[in-house]
mmCIF file of the N, C-alpha and C atoms, coordinates in Angstrom:
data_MODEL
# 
_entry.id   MODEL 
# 
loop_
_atom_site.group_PDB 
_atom_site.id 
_atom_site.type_symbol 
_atom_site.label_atom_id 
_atom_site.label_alt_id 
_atom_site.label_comp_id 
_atom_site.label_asym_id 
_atom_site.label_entity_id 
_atom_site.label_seq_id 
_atom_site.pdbx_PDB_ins_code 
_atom_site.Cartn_x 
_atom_site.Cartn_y 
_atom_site.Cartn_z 
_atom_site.occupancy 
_atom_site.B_iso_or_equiv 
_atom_site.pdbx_formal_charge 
_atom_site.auth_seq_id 
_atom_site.auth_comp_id 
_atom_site.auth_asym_id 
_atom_site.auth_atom_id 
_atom_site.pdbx_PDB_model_num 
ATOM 1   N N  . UNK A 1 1  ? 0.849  -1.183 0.000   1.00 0.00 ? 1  UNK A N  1 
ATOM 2   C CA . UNK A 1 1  ? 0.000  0.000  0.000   1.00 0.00 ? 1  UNK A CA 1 
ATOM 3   C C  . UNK A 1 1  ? 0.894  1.245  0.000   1.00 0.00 ? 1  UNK A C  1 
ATOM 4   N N  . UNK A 1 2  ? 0.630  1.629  -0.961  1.00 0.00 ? 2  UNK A N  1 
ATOM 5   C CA . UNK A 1 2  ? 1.495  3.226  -0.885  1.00 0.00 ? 2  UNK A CA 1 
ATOM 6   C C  . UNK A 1 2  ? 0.612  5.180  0.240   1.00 0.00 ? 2  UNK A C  1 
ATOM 7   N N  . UNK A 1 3  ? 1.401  5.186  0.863   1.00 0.00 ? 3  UNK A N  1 
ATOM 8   C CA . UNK A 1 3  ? 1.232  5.897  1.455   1.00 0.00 ? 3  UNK A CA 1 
ATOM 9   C C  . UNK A 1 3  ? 1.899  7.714  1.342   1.00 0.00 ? 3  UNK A C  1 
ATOM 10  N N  . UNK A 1 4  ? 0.752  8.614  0.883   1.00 0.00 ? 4  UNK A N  1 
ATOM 11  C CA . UNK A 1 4  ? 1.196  9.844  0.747   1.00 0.00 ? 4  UNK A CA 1 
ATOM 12  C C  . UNK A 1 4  ? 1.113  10.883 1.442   1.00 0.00 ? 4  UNK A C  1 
ATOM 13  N N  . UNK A 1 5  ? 2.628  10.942 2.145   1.00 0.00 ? 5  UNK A N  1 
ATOM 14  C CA . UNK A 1 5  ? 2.705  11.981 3.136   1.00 0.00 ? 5  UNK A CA 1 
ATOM 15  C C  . UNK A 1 5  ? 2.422  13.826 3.047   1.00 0.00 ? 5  UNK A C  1 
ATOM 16  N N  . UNK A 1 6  ? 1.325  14.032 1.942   1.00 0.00 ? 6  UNK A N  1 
ATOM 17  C CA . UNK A 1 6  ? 1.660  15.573 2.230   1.00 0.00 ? 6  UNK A CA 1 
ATOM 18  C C  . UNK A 1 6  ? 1.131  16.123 3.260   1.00 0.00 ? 6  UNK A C  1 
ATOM 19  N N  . UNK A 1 7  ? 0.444  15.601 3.691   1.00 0.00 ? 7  UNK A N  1 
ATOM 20  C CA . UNK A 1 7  ? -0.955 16.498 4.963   1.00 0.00 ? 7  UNK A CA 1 
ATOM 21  C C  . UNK A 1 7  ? 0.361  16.406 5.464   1.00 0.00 ? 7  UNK A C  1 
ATOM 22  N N  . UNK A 1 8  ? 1.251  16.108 6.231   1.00 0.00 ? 8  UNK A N  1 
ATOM 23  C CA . UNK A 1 8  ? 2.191  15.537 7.213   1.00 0.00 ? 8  UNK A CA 1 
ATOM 24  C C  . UNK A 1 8  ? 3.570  16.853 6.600   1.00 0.00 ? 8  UNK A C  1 
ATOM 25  N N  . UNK A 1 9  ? 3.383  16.962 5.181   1.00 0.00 ? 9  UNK A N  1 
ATOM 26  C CA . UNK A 1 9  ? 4.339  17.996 4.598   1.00 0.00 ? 9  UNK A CA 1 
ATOM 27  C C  . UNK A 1 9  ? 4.350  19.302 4.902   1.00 0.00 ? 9  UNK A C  1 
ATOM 28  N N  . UNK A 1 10 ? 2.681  19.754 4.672   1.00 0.00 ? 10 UNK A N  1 
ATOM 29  C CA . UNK A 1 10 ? 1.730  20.849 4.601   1.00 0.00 ? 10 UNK A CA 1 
ATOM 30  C C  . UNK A 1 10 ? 1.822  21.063 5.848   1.00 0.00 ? 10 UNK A C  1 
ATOM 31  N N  . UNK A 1 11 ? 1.738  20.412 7.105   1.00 0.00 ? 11 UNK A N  1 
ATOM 32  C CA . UNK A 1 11 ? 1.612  20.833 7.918   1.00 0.00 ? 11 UNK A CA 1 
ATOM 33  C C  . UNK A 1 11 ? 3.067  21.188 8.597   1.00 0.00 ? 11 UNK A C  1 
ATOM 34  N N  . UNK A 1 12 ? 3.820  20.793 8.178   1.00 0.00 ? 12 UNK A N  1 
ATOM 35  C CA . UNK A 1 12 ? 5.459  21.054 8.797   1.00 0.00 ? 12 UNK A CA 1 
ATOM 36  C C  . UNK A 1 12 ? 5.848  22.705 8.081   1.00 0.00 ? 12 UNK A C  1 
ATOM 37  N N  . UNK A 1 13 ? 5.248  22.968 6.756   1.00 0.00 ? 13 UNK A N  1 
ATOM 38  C CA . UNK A 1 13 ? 5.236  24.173 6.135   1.00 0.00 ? 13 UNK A CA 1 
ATOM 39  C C  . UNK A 1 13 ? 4.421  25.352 6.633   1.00 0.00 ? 13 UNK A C  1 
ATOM 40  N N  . UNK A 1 14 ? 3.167  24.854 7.610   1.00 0.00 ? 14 UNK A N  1 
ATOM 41  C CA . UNK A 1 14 ? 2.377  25.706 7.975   1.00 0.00 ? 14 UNK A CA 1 
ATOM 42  C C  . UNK A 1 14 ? 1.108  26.142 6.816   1.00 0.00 ? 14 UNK A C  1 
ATOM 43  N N  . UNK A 1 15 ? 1.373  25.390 5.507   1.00 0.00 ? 15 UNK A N  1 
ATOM 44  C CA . UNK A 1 15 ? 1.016  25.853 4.337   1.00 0.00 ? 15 UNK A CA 1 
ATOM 45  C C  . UNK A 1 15 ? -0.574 25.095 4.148   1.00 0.00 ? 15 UNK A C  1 
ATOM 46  N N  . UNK A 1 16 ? -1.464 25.503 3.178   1.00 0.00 ? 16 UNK A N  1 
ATOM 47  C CA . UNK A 1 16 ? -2.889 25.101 2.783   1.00 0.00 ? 16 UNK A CA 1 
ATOM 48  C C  . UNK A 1 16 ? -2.608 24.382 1.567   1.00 0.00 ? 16 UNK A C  1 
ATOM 49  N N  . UNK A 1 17 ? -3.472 23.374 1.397   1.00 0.00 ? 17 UNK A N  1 
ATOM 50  C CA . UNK A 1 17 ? -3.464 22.994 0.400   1.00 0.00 ? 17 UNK A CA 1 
ATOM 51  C C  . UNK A 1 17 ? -3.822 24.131 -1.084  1.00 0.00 ? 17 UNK A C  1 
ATOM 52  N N  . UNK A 1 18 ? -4.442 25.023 -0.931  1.00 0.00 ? 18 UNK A N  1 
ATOM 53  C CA . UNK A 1 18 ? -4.223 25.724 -2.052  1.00 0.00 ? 18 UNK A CA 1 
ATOM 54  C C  . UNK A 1 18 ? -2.867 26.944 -2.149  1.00 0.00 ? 18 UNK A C  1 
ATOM 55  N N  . UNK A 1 19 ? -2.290 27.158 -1.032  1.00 0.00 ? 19 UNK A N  1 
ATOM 56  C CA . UNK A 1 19 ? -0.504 27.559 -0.951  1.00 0.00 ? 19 UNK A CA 1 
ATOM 57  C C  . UNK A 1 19 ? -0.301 26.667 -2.147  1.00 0.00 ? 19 UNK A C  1 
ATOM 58  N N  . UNK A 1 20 ? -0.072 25.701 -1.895  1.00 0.00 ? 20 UNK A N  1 
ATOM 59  C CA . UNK A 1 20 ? 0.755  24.279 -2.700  1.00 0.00 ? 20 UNK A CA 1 
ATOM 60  C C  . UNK A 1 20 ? 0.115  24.541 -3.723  1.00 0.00 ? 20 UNK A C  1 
ATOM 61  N N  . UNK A 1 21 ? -1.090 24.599 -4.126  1.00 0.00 ? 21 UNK A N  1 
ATOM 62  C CA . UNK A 1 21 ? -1.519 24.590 -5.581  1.00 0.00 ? 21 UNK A CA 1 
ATOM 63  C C  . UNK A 1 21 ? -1.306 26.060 -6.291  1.00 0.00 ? 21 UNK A C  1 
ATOM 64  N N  . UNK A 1 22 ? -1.005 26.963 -5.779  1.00 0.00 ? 22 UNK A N  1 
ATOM 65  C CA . UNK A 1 22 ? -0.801 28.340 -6.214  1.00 0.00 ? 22 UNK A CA 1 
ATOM 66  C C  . UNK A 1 22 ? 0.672  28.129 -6.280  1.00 0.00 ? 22 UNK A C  1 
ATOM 67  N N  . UNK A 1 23 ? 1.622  27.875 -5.676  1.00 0.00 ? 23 UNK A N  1 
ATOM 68  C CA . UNK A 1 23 ? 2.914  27.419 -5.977  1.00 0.00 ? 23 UNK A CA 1 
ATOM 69  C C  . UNK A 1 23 ? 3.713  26.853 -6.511  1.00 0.00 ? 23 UNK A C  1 
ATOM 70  N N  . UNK A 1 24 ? 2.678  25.671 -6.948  1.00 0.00 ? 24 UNK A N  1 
ATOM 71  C CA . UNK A 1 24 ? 3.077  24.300 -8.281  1.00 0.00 ? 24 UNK A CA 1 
ATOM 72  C C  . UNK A 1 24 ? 2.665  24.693 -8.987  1.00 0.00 ? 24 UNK A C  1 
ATOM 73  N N  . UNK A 1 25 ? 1.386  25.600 -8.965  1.00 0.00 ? 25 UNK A N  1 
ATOM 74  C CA . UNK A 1 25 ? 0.560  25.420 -10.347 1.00 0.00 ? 25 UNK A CA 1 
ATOM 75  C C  . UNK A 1 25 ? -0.150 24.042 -10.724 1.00 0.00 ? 25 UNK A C  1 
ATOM 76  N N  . UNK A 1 26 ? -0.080 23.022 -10.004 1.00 0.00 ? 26 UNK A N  1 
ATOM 77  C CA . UNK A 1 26 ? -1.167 21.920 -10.121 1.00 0.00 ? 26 UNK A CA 1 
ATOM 78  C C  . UNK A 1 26 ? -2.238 22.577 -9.521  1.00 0.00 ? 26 UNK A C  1 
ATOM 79  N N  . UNK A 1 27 ? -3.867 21.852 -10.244 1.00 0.00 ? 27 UNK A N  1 
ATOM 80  C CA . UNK A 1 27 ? -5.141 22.098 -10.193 1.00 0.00 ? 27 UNK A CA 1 
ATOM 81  C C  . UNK A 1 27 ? -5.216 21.948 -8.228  1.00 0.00 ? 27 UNK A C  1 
ATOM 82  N N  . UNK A 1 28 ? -6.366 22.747 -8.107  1.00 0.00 ? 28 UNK A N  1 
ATOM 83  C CA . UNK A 1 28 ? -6.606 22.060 -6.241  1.00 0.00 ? 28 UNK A CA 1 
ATOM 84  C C  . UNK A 1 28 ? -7.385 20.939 -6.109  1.00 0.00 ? 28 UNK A C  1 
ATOM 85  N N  . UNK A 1 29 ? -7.934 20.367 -7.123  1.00 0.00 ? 29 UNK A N  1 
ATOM 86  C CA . UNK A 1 29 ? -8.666 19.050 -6.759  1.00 0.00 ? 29 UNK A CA 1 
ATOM 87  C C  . UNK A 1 29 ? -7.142 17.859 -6.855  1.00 0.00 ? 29 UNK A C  1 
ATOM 88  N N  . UNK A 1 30 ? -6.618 18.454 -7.651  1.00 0.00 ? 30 UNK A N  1 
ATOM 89  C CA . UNK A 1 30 ? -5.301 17.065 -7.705  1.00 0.00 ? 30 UNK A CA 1 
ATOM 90  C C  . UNK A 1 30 ? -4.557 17.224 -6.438  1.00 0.00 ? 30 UNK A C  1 
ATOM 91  N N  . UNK A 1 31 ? -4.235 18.191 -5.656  1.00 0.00 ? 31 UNK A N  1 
ATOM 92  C CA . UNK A 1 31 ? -3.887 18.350 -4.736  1.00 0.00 ? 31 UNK A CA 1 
ATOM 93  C C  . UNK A 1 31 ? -4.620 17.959 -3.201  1.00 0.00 ? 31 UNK A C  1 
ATOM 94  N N  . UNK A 1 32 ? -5.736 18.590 -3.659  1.00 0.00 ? 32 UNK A N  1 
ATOM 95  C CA . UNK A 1 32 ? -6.955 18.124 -2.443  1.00 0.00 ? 32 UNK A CA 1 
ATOM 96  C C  . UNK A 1 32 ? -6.962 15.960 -2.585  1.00 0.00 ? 32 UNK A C  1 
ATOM 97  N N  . UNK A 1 33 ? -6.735 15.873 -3.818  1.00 0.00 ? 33 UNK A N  1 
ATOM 98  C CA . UNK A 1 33 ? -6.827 14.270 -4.029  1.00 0.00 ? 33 UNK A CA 1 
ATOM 99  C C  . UNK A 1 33 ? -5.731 13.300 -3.580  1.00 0.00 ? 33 UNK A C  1 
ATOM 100 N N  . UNK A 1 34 ? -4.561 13.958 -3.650  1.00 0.00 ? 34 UNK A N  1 
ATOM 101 C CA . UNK A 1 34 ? -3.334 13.265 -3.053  1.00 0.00 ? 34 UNK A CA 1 
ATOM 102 C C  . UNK A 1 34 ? -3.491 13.734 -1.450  1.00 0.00 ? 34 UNK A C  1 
ATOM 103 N N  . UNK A 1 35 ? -3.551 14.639 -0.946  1.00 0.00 ? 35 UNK A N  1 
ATOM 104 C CA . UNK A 1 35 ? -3.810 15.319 0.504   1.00 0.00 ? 35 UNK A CA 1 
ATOM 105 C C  . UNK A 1 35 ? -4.806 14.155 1.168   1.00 0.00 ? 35 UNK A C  1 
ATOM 106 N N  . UNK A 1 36 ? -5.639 13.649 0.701   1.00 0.00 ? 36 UNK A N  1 
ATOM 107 C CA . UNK A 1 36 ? -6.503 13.256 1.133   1.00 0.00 ? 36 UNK A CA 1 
ATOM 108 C C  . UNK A 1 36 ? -6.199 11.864 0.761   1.00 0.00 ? 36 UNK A C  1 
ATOM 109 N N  . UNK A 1 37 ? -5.591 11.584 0.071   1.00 0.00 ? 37 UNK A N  1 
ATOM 110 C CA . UNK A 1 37 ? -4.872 9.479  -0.159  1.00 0.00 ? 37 UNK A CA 1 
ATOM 111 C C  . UNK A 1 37 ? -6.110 9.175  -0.667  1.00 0.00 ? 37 UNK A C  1 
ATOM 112 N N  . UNK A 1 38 ? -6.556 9.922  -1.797  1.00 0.00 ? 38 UNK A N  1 
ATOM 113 C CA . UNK A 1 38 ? -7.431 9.253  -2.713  1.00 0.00 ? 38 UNK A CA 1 
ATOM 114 C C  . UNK A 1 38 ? -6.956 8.855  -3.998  1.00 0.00 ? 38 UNK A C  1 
ATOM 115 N N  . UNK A 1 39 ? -6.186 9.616  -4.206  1.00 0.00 ? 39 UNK A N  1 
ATOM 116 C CA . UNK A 1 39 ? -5.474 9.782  -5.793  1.00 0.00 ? 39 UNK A CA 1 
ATOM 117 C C  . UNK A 1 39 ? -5.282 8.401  -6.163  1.00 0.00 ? 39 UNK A C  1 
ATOM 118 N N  . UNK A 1 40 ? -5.447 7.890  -7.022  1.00 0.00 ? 40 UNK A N  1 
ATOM 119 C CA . UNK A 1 40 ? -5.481 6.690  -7.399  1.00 0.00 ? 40 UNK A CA 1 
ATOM 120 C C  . UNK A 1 40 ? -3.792 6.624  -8.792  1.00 0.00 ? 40 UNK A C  1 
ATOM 121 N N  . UNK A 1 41 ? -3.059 7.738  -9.293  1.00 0.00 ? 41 UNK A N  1 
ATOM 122 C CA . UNK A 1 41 ? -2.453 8.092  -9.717  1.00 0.00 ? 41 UNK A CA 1 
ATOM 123 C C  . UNK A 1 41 ? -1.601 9.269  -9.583  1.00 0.00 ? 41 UNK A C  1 
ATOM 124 N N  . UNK A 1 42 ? -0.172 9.825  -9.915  1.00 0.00 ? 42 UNK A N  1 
ATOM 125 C CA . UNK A 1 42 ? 0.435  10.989 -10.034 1.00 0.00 ? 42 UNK A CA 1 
ATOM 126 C C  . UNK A 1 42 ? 1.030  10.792 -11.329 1.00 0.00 ? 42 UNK A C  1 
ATOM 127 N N  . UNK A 1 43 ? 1.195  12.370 -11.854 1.00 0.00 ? 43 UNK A N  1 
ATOM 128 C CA . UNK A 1 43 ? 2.566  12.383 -12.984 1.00 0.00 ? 43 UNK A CA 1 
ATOM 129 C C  . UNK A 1 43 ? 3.656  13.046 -12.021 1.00 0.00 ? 43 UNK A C  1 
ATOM 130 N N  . UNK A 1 44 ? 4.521  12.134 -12.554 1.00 0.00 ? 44 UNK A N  1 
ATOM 131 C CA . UNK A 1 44 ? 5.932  12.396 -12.943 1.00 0.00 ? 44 UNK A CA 1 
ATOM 132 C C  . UNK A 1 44 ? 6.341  14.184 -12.965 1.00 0.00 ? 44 UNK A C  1 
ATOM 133 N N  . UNK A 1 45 ? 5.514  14.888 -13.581 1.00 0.00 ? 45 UNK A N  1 
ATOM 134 C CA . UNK A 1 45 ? 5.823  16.083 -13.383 1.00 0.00 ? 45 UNK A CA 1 
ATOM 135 C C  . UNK A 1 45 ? 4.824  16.637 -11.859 1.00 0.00 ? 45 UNK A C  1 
ATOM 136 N N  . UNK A 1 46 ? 3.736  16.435 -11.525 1.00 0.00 ? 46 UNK A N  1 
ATOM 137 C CA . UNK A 1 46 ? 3.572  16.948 -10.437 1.00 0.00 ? 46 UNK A CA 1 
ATOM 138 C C  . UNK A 1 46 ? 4.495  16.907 -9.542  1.00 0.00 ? 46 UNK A C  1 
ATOM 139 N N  . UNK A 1 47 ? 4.384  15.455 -9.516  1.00 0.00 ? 47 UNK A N  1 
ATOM 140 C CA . UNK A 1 47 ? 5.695  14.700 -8.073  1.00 0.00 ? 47 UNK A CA 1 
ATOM 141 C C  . UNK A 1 47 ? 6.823  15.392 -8.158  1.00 0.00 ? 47 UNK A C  1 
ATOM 142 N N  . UNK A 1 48 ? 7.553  15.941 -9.601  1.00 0.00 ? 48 UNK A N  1 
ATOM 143 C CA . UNK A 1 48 ? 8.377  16.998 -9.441  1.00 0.00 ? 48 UNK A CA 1 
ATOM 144 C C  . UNK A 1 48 ? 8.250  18.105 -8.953  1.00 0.00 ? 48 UNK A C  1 
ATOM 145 N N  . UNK A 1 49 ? 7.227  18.742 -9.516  1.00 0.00 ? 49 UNK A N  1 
ATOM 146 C CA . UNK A 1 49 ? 6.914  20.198 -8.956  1.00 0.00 ? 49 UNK A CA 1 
ATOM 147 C C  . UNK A 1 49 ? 6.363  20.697 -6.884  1.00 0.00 ? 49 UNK A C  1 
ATOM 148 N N  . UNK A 1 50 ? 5.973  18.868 -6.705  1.00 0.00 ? 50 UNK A N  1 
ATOM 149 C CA . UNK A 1 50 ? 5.529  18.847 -5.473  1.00 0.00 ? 50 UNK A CA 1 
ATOM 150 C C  . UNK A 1 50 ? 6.574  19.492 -4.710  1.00 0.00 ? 50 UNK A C  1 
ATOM 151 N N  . UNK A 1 51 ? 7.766  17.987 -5.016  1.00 0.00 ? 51 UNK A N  1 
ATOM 152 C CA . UNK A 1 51 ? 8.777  17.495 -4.283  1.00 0.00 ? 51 UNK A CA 1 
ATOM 153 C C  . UNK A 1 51 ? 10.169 19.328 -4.396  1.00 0.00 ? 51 UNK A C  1 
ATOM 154 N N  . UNK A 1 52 ? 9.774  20.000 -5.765  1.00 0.00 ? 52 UNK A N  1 
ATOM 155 C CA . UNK A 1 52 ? 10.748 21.475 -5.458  1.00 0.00 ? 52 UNK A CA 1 
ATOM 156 C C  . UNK A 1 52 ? 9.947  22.678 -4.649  1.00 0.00 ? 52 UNK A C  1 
ATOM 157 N N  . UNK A 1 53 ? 9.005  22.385 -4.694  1.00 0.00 ? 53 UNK A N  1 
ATOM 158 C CA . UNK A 1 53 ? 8.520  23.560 -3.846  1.00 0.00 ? 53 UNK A CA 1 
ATOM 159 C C  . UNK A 1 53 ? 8.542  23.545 -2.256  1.00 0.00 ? 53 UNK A C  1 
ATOM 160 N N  . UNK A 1 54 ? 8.163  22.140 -2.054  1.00 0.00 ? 54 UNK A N  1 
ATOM 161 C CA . UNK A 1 54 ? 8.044  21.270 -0.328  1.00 0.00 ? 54 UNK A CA 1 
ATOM 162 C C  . UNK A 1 54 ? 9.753  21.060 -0.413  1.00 0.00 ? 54 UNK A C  1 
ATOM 163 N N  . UNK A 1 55 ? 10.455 21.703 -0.885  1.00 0.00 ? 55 UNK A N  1 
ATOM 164 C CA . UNK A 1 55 ? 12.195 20.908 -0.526  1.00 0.00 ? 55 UNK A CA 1 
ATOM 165 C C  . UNK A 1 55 ? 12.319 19.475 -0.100  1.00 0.00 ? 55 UNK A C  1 
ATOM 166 N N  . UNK A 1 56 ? 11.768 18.860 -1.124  1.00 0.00 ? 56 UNK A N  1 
ATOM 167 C CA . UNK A 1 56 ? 11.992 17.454 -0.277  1.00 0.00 ? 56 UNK A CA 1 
ATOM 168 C C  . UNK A 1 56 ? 11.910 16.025 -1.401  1.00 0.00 ? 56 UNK A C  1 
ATOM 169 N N  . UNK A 1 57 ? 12.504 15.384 -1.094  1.00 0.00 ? 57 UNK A N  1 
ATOM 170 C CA . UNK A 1 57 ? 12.732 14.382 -1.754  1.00 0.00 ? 57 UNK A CA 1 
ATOM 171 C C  . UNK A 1 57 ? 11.681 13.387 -1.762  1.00 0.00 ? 57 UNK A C  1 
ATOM 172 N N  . UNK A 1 58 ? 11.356 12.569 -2.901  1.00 0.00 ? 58 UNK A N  1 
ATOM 173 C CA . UNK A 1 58 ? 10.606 11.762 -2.880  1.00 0.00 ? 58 UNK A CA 1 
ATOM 174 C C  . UNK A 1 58 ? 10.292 10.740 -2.279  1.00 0.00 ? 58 UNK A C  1 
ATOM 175 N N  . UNK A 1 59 ? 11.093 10.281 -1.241  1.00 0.00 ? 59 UNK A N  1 
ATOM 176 C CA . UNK A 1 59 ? 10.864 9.962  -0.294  1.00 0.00 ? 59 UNK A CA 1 
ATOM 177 C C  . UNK A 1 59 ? 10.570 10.095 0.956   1.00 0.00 ? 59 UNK A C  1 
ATOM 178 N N  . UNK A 1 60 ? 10.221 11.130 0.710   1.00 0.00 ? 60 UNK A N  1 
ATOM 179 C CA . UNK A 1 60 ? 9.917  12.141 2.200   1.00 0.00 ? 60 UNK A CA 1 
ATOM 180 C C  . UNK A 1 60 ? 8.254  12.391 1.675   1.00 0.00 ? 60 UNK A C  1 
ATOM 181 N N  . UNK A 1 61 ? 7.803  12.158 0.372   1.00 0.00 ? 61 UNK A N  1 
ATOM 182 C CA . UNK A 1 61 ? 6.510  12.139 0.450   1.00 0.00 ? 61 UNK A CA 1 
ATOM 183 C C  . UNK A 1 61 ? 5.687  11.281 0.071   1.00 0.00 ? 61 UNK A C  1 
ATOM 184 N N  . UNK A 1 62 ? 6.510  9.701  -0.438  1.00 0.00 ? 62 UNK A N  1 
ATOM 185 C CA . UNK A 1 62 ? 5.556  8.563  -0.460  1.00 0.00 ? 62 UNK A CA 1 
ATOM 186 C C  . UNK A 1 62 ? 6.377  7.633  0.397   1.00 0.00 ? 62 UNK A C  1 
ATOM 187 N N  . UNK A 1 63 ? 5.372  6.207  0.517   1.00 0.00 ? 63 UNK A N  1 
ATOM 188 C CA . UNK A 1 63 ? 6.138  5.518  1.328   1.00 0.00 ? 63 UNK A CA 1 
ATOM 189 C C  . UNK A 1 63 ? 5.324  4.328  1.333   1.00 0.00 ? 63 UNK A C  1 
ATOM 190 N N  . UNK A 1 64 ? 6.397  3.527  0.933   1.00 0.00 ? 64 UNK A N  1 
ATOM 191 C CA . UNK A 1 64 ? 5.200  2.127  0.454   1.00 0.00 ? 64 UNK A CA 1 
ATOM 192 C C  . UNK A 1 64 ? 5.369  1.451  1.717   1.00 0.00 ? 64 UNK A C  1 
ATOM 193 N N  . UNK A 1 65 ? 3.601  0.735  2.531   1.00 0.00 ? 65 UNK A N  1 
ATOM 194 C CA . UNK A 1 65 ? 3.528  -0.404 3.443   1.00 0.00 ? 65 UNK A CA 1 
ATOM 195 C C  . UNK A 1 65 ? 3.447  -1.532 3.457   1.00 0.00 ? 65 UNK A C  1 
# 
C-alpha cells in the first residue's frame, strides 16, 4: 500500500493545500486528491513540482507499506 505523506508535509510548512496549488501550479482538486490518499495516480511532473517547492525528496513524500 502506498502511502502519501503531504498532509504531514503541509503541515510542517504551515502551508494550505491551495498555498501548494498556487505554488506548483497543479489544479486544487489534484492536490486536495493526493492530501486526502485518494489519488489513485500521479505524474511524474507533479511529483516533481511537489517534491521542489516542499524541498523534499521523494521519499519524504511517499512511502510504500
Amino acid at each position: 500500500m502506498i502511502h502519501i505523506k503531504l498532509a504531514i508535509r503541509l503541515a510542517e510548512k504551515k502551508w494550505t493545500q491551495a498555498e501548494l496549488a498556487r505554488r506548483t501550479g497543479i489544479r486544487p482538486n489534484t492536490i486536495s486528491d493526493l492530501y486526502n490518499e485518494v489519488a489513485t495516480a500521479i505524474t511524474f511532473y507533479n511529483l516533481e513540482q511537489i517534491c521542489i517547492v516542499l524541498q523534499c525528496k521523494i521519499e519524504d513524500l511517499i512511502e510504500i507499506k
